[in-house]
N, C-alpha and C positions, 0 to 999 in steps of 0.2 A: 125406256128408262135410260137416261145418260150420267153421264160424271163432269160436272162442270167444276173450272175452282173459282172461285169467290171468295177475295177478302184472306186469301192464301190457305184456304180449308176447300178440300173435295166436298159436293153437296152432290148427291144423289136426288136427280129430278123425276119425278114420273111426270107430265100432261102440265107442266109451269110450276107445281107444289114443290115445294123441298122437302124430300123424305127424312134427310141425315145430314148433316153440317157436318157433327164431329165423329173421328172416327174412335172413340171409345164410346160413344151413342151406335154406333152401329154394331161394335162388338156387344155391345152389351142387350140390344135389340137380337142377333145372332144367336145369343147365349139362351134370351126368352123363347124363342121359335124352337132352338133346339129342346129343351127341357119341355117346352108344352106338347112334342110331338112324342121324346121318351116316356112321359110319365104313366100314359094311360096304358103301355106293354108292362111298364112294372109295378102295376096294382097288382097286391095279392091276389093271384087264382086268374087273372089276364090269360092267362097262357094254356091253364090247365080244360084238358079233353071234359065236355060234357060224361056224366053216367047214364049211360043208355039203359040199366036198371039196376036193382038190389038185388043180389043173388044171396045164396047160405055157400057159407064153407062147408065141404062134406068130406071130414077126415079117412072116410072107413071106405079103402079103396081095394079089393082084389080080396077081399075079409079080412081084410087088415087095418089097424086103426095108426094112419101116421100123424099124431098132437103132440108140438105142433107142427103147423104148416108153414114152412120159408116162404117171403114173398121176396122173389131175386131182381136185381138191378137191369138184367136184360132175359130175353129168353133163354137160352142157353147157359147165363153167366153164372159160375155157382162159387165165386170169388168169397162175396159174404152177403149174409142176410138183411134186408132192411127193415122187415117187418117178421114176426112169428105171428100167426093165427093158429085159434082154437075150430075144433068142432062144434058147427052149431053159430058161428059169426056172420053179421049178414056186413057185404061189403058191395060197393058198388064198379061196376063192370063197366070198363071204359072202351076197349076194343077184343078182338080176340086175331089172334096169328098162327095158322098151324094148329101145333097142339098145346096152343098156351092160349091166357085170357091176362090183359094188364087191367089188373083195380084199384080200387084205392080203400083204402082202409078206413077207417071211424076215424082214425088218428090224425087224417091226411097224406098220409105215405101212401107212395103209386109206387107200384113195381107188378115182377111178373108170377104167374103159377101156372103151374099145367091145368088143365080144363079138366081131369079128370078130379080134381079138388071141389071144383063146382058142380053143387046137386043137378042144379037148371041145363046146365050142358053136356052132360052124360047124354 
């Protein structure tokens, strides 16, 4: 691919074709490649981790009943809450860390909870 000018306009050759004359055709060619290569990262749920399965919330820990259950922004972070669950909720299980598991809720909120929350990982 070369840059030849002609006719006092840069034309971008590939093999004798002229790709581009003008150069707001080429910005604007530019602009198409970029948005056709962002778009498919920013469809809804693009990004979002597969649920490896359905678990239950299981409130009633140490014989104690904690309803309801905080789902936190990070493992550790207890800044604030993104989601509240009940006892008895089935949510789906994206990874697990330690002594946490990241889900995701009915709602579509992901965040974190300790794994003694879930029945199936006790």
């Amino acid at each position: 691919m070369c840059a030849t000018e002609r006719d006092g306009h840069p034309s971008w050759r590939y093999g004798g074709t002229i790709l581009v004359r003008n150069p707001i055709r080429l910005f604007v060619l530019f602009l198409l490649c970029l948005v056709s290569v962002a778009l498919p990262s920013c469809a809804p749920g693009a990004d979002r981790l597969p649920v490896q399965r359905q678990v239950t919330i299981n409130a009633d820990v140490d014989g104690a009943r904690v309803d309801p259950v905080n789902v936190w922004p990070a493992p550790a972070d207890r800044s604030r809450a993104l989601a509240q669950l009940r006892h008895g909720e089935t949510v789906g299980l994206l990874s697990t860390q330690g002594d946490y598991a990241y889900i995701r809720t009915a709602g579509g909120a992901e965040g974190w909870l300790q794994k003694d929350f879930i029945a199936e990982l006790r």
